[in-house]
C-alpha positions in Angstrom: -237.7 181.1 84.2 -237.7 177.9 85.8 -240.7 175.8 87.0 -241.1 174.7 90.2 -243.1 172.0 91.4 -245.0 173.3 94.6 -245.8 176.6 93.3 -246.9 175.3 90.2 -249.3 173.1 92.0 -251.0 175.6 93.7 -251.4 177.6 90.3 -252.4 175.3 88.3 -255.6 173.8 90.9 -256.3 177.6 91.5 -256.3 178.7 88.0 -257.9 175.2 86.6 -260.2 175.4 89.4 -261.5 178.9 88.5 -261.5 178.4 85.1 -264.5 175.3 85.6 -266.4 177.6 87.4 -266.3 180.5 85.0 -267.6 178.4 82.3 -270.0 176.7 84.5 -271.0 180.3 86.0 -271.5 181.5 82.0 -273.9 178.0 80.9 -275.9 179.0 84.0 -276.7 182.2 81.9 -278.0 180.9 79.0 -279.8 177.9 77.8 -278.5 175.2 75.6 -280.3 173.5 73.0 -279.8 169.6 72.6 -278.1 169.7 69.9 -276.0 172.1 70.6 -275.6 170.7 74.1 -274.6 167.1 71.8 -272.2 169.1 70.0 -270.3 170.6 72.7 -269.7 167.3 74.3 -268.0 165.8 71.4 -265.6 169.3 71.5 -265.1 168.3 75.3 -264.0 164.7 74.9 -261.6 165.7 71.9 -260.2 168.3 74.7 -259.9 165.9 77.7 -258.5 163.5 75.2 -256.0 165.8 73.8 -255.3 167.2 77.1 -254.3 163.8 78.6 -251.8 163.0 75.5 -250.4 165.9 76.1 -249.3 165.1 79.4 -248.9 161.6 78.3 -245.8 162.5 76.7 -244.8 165.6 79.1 -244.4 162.9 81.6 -242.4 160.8 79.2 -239.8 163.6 78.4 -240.0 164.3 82.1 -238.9 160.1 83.0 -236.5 159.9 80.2 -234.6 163.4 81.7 -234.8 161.5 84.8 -233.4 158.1 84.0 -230.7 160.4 81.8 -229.3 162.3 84.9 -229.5 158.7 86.9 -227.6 157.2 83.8 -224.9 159.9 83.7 -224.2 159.8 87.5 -223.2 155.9 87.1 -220.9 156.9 84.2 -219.6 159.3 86.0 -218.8 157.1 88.9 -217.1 154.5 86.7 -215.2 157.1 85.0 -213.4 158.8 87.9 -213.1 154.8 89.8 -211.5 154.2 86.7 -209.0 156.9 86.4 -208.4 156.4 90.0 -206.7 152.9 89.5 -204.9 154.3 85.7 -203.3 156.8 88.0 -201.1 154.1 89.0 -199.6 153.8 85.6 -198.5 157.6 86.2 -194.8 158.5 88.0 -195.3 157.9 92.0 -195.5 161.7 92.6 -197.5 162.5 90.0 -199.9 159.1 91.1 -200.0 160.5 94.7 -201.5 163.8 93.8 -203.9 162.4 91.2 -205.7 160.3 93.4 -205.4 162.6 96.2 -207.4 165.6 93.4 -209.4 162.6 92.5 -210.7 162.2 96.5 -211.2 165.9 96.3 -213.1 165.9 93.5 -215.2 163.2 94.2 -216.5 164.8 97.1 -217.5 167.9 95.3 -218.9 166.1 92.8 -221.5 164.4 95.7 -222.0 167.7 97.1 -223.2 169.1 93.7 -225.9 166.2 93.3 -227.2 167.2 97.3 -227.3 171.2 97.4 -229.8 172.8 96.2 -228.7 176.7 97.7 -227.5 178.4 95.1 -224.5 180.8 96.1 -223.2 177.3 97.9 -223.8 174.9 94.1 -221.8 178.1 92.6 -218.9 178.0 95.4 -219.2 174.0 94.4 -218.5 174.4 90.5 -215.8 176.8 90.8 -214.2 174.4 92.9 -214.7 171.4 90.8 -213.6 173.7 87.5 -210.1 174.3 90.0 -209.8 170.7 90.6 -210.8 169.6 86.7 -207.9 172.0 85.7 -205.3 170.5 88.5 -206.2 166.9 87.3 -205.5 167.8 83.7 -202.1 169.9 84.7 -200.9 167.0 86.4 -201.6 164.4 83.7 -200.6 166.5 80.9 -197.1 167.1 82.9 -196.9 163.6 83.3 -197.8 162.4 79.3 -195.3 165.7 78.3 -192.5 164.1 80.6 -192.7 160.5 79.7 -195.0 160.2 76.3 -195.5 156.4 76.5 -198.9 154.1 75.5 -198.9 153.8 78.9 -199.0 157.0 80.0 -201.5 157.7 77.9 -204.0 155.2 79.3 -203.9 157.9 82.4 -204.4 160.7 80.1 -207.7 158.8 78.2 -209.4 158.3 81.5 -208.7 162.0 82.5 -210.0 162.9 79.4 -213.7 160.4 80.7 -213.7 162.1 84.1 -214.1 165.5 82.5 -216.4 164.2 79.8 -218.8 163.1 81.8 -219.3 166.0 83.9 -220.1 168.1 81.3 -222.5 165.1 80.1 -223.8 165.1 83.6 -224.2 169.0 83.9 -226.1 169.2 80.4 -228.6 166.6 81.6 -229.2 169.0 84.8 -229.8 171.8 82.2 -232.3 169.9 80.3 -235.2 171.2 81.6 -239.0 171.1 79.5 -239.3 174.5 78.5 -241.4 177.0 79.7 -243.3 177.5 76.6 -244.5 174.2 76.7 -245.8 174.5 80.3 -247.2 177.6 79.3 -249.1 176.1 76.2 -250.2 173.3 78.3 -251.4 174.9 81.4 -253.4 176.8 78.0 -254.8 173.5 76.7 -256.0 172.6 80.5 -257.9 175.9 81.2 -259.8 175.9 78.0 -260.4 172.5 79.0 -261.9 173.2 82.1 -263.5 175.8 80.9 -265.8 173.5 79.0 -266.1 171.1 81.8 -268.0 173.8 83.6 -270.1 174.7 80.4 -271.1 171.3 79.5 -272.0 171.1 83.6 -276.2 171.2 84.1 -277.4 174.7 85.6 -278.1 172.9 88.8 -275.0 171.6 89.6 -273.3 175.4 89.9 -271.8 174.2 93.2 -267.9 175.2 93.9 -267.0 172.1 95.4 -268.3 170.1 92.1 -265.2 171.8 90.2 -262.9 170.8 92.5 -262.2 166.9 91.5 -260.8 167.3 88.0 -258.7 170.4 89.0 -257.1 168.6 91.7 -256.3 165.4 89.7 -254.9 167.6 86.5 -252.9 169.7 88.6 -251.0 166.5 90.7 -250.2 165.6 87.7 -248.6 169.0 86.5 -246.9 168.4 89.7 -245.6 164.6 89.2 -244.3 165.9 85.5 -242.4 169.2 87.3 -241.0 167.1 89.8 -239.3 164.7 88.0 -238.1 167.8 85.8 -237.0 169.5 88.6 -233.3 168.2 89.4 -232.8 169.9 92.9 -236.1 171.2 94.1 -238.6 168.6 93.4 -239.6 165.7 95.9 -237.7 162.9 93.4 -234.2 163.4 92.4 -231.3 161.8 91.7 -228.9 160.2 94.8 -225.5 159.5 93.9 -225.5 156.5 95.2 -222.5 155.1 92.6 -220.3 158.5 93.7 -221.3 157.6 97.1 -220.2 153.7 96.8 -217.3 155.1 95.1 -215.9 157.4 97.7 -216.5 154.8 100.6 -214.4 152.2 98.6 -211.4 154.8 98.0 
């Protein structure tokens, strides 16, 4: 299942939302004592507190995913600028078609980082797993043919170019996982739930639930968005690929 921001904005204010009121609408039933009334406040703080550690460090795992897909993207960039210029070392055929796969593949690989359809980012990784296995015919056939340190300078930076798109796929794939979203969309609703219990009688007005809701759930939406590599509002522009194929 995977978690997508909007939606899980609307969710979360709806069900966090709801969840104030119910406990609000249950206090109105019943009358609390002042002790008991002290007592339940102290629960409600520990809650809130615990509530905003928790996505504290949701938002932490969500900016270090983030800053690790941003990170991957440069080295992916250097890797294939490098290879690009080690083709050189190669036989002039065999250079030619290296950096001509390399242009190729280059542009897939800024495609992958902009689509977000997904029968078009499939058409996209079959075509760079056709290209990755061209690029690594051609230097193979060139290290079989003339097995020099040289030549093997060409195959090393080969070997970097496919490296780091399986580094920079993997950090696409790391994704928070949906039983933590579902444990702390838990956390927030009984949390809620005892903002509207704690509330006085009187103030069993819908629009006095709606603050915190609203507040808790942009921030469910910050953490998803930054988690979300291609559907969120903030994501990653190859900016180095993009450098790179304007300079080739």
């Amino acid at each position: 299942m995977t978690i997508t921001p909007a939606p899980l904005l609307a969710i979360c204010l709806v069900t966090l939302w709801l969840s104030a009121y119910a406990g609000a609408y249950v206090r109105s039933r019943r009358h609390l004592g002042e002790g008991e009334r002290e007592h339940l406040g102290v629960i409600l703080t520990a809650t809130l507190t615990l509530l905003g550690l928790i996505l504290g460090f949701s938002f932490s795992m969500a900016v270090s995913r983030y800053d690790q897909r941003k990170s991957y993207e440069e080295e992916e960039a250097n890797a294939i600028g490098t290879e690009y210029v080690r083709a050189g070392l190669l036989p002039a055929p065999d250079a030619t078609n290296v950096r001509h796969l390399l242009k190729n593949y280059l542009d897939q690989r800024i495609l992958f980082y902009g689509t977000h359809d997904t029968p078009r980012l499939k058409q996209i990784n079959n075509s760079i797993t056709q290209l990755q296995s061209d690029l690594w015919s051609t230097v193979q056939s060139a290290a079989k043919a003339q097995p020099t340190p040289v030549t093997a300078l060409a195959v090393s930076g080969m070997n970097d170019v496919l490296n780091s798109q399986g580094y920079a796929q993997a950090a696409f794939w790391n994704r928070i996982p949906t039983a933590a979203w579902c444990l702390m969309l838990m956390i927030a609703v009984c949390a809620h739930v005892l903002v509207g219990y704690h509330a006085q009688p009187s103030e069993l007005k819908p629009t006095r639930f709606l603050f915190l809701p609203l507040i808790v759930s942009v921030a469910f939406f910050l953490i998803a968005d930054l988690d979300s590599p291609r559907r969120g509002i903030i994501r990653v522009v190859p900016q180095n690929l993009i450098s790179l194929s304007s300079n080739l």
